[in-house]
Structures are given as structure tokens and as C-alpha cells.
C-alpha positions, 0 to 999 in steps of 0.5 A: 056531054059527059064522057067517062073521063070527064065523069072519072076527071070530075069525080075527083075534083069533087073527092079533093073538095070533100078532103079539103073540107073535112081537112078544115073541119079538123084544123079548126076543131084542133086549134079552135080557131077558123080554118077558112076566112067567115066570107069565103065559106059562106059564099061558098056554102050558098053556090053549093046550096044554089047549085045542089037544091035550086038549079036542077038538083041532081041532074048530074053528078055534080050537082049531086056533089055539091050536097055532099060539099053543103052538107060539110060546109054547114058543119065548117060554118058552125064552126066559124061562126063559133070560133070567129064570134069573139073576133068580129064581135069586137068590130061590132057594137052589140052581141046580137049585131053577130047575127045580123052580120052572118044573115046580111052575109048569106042574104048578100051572097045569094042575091049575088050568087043566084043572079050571076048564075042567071044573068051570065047564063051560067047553068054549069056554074063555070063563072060563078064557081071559079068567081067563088074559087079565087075569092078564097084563094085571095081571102086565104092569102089574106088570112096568111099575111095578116095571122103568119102563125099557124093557127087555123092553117094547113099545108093539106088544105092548101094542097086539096084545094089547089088540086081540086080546082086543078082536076076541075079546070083539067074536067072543063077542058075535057068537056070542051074538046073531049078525047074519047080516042087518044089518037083524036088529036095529031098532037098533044100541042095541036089539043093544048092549043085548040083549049087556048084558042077556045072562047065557047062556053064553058071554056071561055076566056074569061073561065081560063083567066079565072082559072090561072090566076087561081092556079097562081095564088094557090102555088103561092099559097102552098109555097107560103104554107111550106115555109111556115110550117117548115118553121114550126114543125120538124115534119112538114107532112106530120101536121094536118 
């Protein structure tokens, strides 16, 4: 069930998401080179067309969300696709070869999107979101050890998508044990620590250790982030 402050809560993790997105959209027309690794947004983009147009579409304000989230993503992966051709390409024997790879990609990524929705029986997309979140978060850190430039990179980015998983764990918990009173729980250690002790759906174990070692990744990420920018900006927040 979704209280208003699940709703409020849930609303904007969806809003940090689409700052995030259109946050990548402009670092990687600026520096004309991607902004997000090719895998990470094309797992991306189908959890967000499974979820937006297959698995009943506009149930509710997630889902309707997640087209807003699509509609982005279709205009990022574009731009990767442009922008990442002359880099993959050399890996690649024939030019046309870049066009079966980016449909093996989604091919691959919705078989396996589609079926662990199903098979995990994850109509929330709970595990399959956050198996989408830290393949990111890992594919980000990557991107940052394997460039360390700050080409394609960005600190906002960075912090947009730390606080939008944030808002979304914050709204699974809210799911889960709802406060509709504030004074519900004897304490806030008693609330803490029935969320910790809970292994049902959608707060399961698996879902909470999904969520901390994003939550981990993407502070280092950010810290990663700082330091860099630091080093080639003299304002850090003056960069997009």
C-alpha cells in the first residue's frame, strides 16, 4: 500500500533520477563523449521499458515514472551510441558489426531483465532494480579507473544518482513498515531495527544487501569524483 509519504518519498527518487538523466544527457553533449558506460544504459533503459509499458503500465506512479525515465534514456543511448561507435568499433571487425552488438545488448538485457522480473517474482522490480542500480555503480567506477580524466564525468551526476537509490531504499522501507503516525513506533532504534530484522518482500535480505553495497560504491564514487574535479576546477560545484 502507498501512503502519501511512500508517494511523496517515492516521488522524488523518480525526480533525482530524471536530474540525473538529463544531467548525463548534457556532460555527454558537452564533452561529446558518453557519460554513462553503453551496458549500464541499455540494461537500464529496458528495466525502464519492461516495467513502464509491459508490466501493467500505469498502475501507479512508478510505473508511470519509469516512462518519463525511458523517454530520457532513449535520448542518452543515442548519444552513446554515437559518441561510444569509434571506441567500440575498433574491437570490432566491420562497421555494421556496431549494430548487431548494441541489438545483442538489448536482446540479451531483456531476456534476462524480463525473466528475473518473472522468475524472482518481482512485480516491484525491487530485485531487478537494484541488480540494474549496482551494475551501474560498479560500470561507473570502472569508467573512472580505467579514463581518470574528466571527460564524460560529473560530480552532480554522481550525487543525483546516490540520492535517488537513497530516496528509493528510504521509500521500500516506508513500504514495508509504514509510519502513518509518527508516535506508531516506541522508538526510532525499535523502527531501525524491525527494517533490519525484515526478510518479506520488498524488504528482503537480499534487497537490503543489494542496497548497501550500492550505497557504499556510490560514496566512493562521489569521493572519487570530488578529487578529480577538484584537481581540474577551481570550483568544484561550477561544473555540471
Amino acid at each position: 500500500m502507498y501512503t502519501p509519504l511512500v508517494i511523496a518519498v517515492g516521488s522524488s527518487c523518480a525526480i533525482s533520477w530524471l536530474i540525473t538523466y538529463v544531467l548525463i544527457i548534457a556532460r555527454t553533449i558537452l564533452d561529446k563523449t558518453s557519460a554513462i558506460p553503453l551496458l549500464a544504459v541499455t540494461v537500464n533503459i529496458v528495466w525502464e521499458f519492461i516495467y513502464g509499458f509491459i508490466l501493467e503500465p500505469g498502475s501507479d506512479f512508478i510505473h508511470i515514472f519509469s516512462v518519463f525515465w525511458f523517454l530520457l534514456d532513449f535520448v542518452i543511448i543515442i548519444l552513446v551510441v554515437k559518441y561510444s561507435k569509434d571506441a567500440i568499433t575498433t574491437y570490432l571487425d566491420k562497421q555494421v558489426s556496431y549494430l548487431w552488438f548494441i541489438f545483442f545488448l538489448l536482446a540479451s538485457s531483456f531476456g534476462i531483465v524480463y525473466f528475473s522480473f518473472i522468475n524472482l517474482s518481482d512485480p516491484e522490480g525491487q530485485y531487478t532494480g537494484y541488480g540494474v542500480n549496482l551494475l551501474m555503480t560498479y560500470l561507473f567506477i570502472d569508467k573512472y579507473f580505467r579514463q581518470k580524466t574528466l571527460a564524460g564525468q560529473s560530480l552532480y551526476v554522481a550525487i543525483f544518482k546516490f540520492l535517488g537509490t537513497l530516496l528509493a531504499f528510504a521509500a521500500t522501507c516506508l513500504e514495508a513498515f509504514p509510519i502513518v503516525n509518527p508516535l506508531g513506533y516506541a522508538s526510532f532504534w525499535q523502527y531501525i531495527f524491525d527494517i533490519i530484522s525484515s526478510d518479506a518482500y520488498p524488504l528482503t535480505n537480499l534487497v537490503k544487501m543489494l542496497y548497501l553495497v550500492i550505497f557504499i560504491g556510490d560514496i566512493f564514487y562521489i569521493l572519487m569524483i570530488h578529487r578529480l574535479v577538484q584537481k581540474n576546477c577551481r570550483n568544484v560545484w561550477m561544473r555540471l
